[in-house]
Gaussian input, Z-matrix of N, CA and C with variables (Angstrom, degrees):
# hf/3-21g

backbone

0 1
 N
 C     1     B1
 C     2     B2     1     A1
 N     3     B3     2     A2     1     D1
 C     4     B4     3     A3     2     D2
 C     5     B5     4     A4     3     D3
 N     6     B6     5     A5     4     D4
 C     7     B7     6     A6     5     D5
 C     8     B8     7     A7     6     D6
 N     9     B9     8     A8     7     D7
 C    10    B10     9     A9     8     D8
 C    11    B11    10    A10     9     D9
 N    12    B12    11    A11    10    D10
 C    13    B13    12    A12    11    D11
 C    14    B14    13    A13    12    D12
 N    15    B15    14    A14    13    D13
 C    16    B16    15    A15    14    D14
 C    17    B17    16    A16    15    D15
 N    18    B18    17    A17    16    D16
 C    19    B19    18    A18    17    D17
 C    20    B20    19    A19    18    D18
 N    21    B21    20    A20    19    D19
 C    22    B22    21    A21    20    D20
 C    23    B23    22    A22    21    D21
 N    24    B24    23    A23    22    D22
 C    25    B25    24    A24    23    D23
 C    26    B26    25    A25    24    D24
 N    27    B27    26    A26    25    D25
 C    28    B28    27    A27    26    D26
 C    29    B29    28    A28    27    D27
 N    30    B30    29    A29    28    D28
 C    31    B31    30    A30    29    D29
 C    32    B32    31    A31    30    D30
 N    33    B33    32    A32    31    D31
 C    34    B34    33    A33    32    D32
 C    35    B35    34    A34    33    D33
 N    36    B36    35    A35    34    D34
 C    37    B37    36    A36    35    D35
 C    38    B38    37    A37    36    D36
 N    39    B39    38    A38    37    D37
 C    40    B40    39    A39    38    D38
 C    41    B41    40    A40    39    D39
 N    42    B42    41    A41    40    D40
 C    43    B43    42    A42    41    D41
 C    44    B44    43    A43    42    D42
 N    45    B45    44    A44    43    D43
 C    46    B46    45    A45    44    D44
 C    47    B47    46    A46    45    D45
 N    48    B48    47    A47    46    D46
 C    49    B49    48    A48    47    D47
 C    50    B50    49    A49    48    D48
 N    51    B51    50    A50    49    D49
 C    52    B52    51    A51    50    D50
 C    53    B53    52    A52    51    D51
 N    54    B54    53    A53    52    D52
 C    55    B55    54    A54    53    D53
 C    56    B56    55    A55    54    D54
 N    57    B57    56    A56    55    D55
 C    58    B58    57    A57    56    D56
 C    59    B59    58    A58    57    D57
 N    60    B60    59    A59    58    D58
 C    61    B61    60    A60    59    D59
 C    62    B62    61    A61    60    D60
 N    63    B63    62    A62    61    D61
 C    64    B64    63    A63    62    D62
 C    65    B65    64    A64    63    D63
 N    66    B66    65    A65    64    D64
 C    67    B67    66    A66    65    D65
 C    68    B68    67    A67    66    D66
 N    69    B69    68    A68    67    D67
 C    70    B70    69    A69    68    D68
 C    71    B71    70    A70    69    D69
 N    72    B72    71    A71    70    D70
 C    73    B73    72    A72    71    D71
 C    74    B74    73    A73    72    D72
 N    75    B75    74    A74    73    D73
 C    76    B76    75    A75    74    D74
 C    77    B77    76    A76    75    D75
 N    78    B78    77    A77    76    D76
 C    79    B79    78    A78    77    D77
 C    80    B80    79    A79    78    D78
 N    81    B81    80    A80    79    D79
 C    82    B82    81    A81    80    D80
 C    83    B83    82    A82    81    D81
 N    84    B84    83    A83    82    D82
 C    85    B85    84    A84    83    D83
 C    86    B86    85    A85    84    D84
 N    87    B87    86    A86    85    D85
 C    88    B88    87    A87    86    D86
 C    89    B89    88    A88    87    D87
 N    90    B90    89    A89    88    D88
 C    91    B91    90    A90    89    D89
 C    92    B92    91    A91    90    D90
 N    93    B93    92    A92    91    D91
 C    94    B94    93    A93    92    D92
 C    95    B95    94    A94    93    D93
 N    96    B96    95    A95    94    D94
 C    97    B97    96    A96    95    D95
 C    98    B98    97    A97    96    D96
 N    99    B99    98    A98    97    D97
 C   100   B100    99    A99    98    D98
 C   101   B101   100   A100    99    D99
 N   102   B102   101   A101   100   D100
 C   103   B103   102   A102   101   D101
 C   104   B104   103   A103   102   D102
 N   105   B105   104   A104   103   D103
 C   106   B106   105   A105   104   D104
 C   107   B107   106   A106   105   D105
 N   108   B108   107   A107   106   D106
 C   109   B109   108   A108   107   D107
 C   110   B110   109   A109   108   D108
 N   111   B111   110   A110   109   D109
 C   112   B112   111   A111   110   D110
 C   113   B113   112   A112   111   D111
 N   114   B114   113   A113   112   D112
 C   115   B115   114   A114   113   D113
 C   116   B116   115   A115   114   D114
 N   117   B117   116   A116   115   D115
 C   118   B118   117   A117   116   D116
 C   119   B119   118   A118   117   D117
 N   120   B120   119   A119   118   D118
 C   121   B121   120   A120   119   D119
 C   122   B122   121   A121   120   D120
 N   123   B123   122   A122   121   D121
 C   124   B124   123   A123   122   D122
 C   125   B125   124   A124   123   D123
 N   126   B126   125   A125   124   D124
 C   127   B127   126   A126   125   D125
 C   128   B128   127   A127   126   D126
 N   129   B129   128   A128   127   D127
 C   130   B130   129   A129   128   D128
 C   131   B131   130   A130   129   D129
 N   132   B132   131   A131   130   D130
 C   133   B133   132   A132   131   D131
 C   134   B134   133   A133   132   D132
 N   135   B135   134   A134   133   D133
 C   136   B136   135   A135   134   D134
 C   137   B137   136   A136   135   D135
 N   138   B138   137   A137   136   D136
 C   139   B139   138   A138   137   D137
 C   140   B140   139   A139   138   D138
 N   141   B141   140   A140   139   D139
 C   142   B142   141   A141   140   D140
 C   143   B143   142   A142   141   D141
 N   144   B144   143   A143   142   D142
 C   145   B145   144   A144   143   D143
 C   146   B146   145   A145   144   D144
 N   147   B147   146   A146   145   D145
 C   148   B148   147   A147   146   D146
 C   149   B149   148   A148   147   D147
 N   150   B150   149   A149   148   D148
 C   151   B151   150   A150   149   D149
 C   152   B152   151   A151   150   D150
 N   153   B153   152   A152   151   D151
 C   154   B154   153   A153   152   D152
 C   155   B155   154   A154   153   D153
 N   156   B156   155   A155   154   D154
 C   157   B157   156   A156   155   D155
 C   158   B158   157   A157   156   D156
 N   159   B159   158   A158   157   D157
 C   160   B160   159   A159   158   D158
 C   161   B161   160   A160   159   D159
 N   162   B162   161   A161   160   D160
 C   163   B163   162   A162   161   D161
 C   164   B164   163   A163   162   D162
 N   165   B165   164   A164   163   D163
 C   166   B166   165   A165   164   D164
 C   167   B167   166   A166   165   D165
 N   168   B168   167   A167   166   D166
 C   169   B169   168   A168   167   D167
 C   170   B170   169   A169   168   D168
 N   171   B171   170   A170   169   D169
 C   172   B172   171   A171   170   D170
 C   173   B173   172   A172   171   D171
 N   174   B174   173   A173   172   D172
 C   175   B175   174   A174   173   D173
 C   176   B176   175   A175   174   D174
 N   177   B177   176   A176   175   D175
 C   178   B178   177   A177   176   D176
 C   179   B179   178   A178   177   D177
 N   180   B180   179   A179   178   D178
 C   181   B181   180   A180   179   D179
 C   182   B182   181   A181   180   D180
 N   183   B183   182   A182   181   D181
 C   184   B184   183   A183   182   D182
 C   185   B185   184   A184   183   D183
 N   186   B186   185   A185   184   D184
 C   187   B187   186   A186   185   D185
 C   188   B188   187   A187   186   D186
 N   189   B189   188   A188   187   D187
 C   190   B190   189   A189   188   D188
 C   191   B191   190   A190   189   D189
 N   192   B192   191   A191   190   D190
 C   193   B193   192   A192   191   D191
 C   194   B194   193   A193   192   D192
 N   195   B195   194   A194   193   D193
 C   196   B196   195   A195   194   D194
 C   197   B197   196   A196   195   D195
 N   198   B198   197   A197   196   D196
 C   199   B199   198   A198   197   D197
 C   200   B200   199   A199   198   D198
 N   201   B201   200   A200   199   D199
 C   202   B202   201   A201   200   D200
 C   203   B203   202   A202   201   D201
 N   204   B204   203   A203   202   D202
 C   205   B205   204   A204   203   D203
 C   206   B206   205   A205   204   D204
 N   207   B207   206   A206   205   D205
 C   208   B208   207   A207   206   D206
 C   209   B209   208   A208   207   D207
 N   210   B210   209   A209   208   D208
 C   211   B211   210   A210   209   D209
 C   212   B212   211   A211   210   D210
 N   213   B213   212   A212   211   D211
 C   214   B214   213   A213   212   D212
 C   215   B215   214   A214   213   D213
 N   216   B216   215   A215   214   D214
 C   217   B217   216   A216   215   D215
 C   218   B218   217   A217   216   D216
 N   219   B219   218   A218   217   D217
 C   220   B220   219   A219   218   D218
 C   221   B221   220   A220   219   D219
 N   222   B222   221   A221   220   D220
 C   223   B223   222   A222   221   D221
 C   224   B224   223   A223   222   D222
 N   225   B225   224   A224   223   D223
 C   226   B226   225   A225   224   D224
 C   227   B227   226   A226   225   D225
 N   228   B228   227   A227   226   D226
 C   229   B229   228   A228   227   D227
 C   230   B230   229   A229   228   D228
 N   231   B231   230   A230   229   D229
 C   232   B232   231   A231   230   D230
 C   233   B233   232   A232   231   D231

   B1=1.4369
   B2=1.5163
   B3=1.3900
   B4=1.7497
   B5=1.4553
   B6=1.3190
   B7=1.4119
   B8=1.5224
   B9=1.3412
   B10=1.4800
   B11=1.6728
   B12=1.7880
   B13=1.4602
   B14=1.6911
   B15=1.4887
   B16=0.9335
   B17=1.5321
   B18=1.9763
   B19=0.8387
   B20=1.8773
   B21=0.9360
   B22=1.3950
   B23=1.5623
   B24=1.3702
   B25=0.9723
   B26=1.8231
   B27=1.0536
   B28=1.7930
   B29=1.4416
   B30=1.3672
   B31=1.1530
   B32=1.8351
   B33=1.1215
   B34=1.7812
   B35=1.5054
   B36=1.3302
   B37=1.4170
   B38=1.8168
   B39=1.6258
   B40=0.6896
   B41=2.5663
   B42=1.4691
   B43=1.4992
   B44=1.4181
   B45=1.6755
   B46=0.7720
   B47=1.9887
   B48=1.4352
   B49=1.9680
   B50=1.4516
   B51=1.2913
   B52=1.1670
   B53=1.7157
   B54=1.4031
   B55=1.2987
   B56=1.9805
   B57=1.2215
   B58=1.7906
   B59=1.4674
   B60=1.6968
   B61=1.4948
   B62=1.5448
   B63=1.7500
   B64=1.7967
   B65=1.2911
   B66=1.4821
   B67=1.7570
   B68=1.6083
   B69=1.0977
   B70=1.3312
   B71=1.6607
   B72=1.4518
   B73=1.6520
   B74=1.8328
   B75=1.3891
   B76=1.1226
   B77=1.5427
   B78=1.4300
   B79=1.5840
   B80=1.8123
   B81=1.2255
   B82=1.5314
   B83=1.9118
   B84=1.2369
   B85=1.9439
   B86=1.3497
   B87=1.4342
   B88=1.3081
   B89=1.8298
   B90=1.2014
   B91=1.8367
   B92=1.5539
   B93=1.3131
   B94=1.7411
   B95=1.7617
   B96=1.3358
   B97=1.4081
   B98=1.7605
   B99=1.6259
   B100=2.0445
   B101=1.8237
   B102=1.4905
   B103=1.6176
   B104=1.4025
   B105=1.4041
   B106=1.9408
   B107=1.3449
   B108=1.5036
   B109=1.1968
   B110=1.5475
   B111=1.9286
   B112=1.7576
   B113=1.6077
   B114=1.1281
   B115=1.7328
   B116=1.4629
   B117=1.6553
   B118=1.4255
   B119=1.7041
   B120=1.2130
   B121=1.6687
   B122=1.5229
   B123=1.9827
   B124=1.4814
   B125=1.7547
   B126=1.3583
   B127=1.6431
   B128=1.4135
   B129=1.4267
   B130=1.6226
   B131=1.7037
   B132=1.0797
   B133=1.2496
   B134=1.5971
   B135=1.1232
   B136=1.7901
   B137=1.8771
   B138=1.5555
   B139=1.0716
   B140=1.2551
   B141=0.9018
   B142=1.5385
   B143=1.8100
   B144=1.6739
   B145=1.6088
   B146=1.4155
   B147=1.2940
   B148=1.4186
   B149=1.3418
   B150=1.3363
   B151=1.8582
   B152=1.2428
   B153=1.2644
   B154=2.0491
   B155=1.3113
   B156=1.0720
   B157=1.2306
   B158=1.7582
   B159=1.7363
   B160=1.5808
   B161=2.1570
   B162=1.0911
   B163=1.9310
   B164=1.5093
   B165=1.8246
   B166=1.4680
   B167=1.6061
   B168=1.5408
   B169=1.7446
   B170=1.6050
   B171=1.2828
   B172=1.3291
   B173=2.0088
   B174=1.1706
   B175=0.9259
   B176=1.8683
   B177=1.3715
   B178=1.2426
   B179=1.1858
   B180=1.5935
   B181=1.0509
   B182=1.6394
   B183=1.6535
   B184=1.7207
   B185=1.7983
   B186=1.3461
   B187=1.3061
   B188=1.2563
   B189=1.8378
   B190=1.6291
   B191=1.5925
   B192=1.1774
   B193=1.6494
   B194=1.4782
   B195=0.8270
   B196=2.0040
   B197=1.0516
   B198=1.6530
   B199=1.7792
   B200=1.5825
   B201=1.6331
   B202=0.9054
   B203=1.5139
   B204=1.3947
   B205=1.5791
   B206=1.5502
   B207=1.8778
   B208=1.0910
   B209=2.0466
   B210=1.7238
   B211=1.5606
   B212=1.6911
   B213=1.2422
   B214=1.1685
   B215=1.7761
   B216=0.9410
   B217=1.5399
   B218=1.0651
   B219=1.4216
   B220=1.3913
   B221=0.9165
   B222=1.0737
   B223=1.8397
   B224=1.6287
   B225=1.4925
   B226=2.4463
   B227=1.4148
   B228=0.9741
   B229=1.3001
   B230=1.6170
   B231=1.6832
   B232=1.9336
   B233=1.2264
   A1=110.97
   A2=121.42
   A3=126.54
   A4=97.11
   A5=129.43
   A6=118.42
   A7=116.97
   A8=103.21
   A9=121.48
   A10=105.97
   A11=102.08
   A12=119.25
   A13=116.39
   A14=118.01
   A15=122.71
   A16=101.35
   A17=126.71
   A18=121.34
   A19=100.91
   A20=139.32
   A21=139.17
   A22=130.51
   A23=105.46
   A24=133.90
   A25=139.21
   A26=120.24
   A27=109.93
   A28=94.82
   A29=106.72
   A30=125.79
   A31=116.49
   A32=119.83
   A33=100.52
   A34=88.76
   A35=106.96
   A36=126.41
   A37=110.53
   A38=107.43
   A39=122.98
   A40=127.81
   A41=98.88
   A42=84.02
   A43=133.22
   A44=117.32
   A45=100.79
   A46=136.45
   A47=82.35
   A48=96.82
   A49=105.29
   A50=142.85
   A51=131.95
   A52=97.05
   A53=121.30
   A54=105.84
   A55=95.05
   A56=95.60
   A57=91.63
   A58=114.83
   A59=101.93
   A60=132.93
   A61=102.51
   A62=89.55
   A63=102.53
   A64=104.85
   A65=141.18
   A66=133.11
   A67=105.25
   A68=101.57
   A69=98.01
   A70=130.91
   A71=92.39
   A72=99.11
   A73=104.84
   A74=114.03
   A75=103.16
   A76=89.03
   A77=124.34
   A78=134.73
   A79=85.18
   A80=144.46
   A81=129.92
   A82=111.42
   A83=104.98
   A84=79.62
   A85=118.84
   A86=118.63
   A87=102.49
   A88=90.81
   A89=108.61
   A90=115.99
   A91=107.17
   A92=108.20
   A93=132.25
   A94=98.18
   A95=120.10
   A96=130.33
   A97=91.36
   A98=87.27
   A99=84.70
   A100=99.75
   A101=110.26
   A102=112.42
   A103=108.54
   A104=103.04
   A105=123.36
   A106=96.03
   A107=111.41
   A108=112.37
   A109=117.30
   A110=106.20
   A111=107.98
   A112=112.74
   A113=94.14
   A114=110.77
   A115=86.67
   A116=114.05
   A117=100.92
   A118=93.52
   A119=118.18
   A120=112.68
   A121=123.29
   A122=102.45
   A123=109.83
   A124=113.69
   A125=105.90
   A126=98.36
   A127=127.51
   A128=105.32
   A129=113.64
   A130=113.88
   A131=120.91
   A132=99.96
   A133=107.88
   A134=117.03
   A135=152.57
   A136=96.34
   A137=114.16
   A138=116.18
   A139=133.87
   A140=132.04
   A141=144.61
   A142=117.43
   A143=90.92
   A144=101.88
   A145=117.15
   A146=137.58
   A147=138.16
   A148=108.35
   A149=110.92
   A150=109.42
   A151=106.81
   A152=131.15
   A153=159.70
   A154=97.41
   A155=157.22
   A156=135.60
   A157=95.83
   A158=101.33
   A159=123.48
   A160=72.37
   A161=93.24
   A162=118.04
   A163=86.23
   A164=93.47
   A165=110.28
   A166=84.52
   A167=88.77
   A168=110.18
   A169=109.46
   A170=116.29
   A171=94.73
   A172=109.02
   A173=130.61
   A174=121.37
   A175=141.96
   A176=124.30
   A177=112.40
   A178=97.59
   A179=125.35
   A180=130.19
   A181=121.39
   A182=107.57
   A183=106.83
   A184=86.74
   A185=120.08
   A186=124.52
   A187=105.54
   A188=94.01
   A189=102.65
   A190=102.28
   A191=119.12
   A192=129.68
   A193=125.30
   A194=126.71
   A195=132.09
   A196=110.38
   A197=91.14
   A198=114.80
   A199=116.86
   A200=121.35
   A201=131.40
   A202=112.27
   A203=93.84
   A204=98.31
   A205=105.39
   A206=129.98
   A207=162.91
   A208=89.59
   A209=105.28
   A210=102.00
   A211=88.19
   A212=137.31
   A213=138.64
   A214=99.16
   A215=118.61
   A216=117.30
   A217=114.82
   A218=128.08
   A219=114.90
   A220=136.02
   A221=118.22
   A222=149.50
   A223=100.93
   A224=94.26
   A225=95.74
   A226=91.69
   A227=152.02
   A228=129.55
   A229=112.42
   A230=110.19
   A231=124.22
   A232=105.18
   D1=-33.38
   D2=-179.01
   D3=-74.07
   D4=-17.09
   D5=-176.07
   D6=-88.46
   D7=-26.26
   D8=-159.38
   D9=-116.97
   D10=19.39
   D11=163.51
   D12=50.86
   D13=23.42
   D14=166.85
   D15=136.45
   D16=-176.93
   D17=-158.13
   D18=-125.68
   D19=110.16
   D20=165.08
   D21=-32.13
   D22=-58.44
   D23=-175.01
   D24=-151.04
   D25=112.08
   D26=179.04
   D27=-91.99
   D28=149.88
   D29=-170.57
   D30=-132.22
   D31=86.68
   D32=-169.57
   D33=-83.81
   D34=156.55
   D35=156.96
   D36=-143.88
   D37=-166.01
   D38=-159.78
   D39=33.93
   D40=-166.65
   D41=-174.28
   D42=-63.93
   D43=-27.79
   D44=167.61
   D45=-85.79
   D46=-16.66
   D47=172.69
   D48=-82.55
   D49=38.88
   D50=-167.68
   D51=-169.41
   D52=-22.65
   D53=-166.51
   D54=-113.42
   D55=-18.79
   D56=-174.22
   D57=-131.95
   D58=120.56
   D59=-158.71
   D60=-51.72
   D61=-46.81
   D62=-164.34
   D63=-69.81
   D64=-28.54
   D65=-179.07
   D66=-89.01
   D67=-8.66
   D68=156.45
   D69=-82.99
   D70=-33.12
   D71=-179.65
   D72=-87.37
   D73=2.55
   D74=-155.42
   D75=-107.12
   D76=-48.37
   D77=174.47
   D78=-55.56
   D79=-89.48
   D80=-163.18
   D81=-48.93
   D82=-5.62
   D83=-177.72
   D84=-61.41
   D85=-6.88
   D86=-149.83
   D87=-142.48
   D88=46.26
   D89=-164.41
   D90=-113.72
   D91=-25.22
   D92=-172.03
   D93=-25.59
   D94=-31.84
   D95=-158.30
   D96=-69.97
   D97=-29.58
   D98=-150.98
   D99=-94.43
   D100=2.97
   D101=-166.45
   D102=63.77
   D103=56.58
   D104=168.86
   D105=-122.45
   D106=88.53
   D107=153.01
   D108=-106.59
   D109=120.16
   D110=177.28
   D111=-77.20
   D112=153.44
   D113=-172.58
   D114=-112.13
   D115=113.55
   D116=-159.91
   D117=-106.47
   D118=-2.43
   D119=170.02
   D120=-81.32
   D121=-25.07
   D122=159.21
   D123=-71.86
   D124=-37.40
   D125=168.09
   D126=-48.69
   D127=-77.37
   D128=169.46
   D129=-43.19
   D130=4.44
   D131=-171.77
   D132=-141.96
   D133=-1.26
   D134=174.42
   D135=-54.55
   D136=114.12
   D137=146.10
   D138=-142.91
   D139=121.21
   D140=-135.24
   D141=98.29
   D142=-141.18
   D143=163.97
   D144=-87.39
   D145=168.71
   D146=-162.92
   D147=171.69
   D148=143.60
   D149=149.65
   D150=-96.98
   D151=129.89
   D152=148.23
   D153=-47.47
   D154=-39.81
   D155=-119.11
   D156=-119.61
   D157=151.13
   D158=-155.21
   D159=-78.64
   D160=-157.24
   D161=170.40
   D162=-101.15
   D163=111.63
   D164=149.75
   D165=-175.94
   D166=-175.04
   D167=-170.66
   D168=-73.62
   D169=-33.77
   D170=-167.35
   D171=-97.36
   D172=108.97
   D173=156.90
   D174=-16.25
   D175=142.51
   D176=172.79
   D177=-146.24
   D178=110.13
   D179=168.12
   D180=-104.15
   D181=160.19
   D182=-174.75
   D183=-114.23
   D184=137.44
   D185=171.43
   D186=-147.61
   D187=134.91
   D188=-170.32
   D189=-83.56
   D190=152.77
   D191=168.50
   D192=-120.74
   D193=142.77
   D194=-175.57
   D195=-154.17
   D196=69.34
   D197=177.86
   D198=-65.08
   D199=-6.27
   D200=173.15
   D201=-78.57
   D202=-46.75
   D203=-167.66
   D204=-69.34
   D205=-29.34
   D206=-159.15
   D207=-64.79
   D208=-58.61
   D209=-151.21
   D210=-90.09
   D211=-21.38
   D212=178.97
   D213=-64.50
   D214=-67.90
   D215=-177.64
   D216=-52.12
   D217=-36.28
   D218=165.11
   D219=-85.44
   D220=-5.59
   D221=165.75
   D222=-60.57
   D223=-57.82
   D224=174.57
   D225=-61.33
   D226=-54.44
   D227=-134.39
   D228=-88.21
   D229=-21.38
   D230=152.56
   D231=-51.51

């Protein structure tokens, strides 16, 4: 992140970045440095995909993944 002059975007995926509010609020408590501020009423209350994040620059998005379904489809298409 010091190389790349700051951070754009956090991104959780997969089950555990997507299914639990609290490792989400718990990886952002301490981000304030990077302009990660959590919107913790959009957290707790987030189902599906979503952006978390209060008004600031760096984004925090929740994105679902189905890396299963991902290597199977490309697996039909060999």
């Amino acid at each position: 992140m010091a190389s790349m002059n700051g951070l754009d975007m956090l991104v959780f995926t997969g089950t555990a970045g997507t299914r639990s509010a609290s490792l989400r609020k718990m990886i952002c408590s301490d981000l304030e440095y990077l302009d990660v501020y959590l919107d913790e009423a959009k957290n707790d209350s987030l189902e599906g995909d979503g952006f978390i994040n209060r008004h600031s620059k760096t984004g925090i998005a929740v994105i679902e993944t189905d890396e299963m379904r991902e290597i199977a489809n490309q697996a039909s298409e060999l």
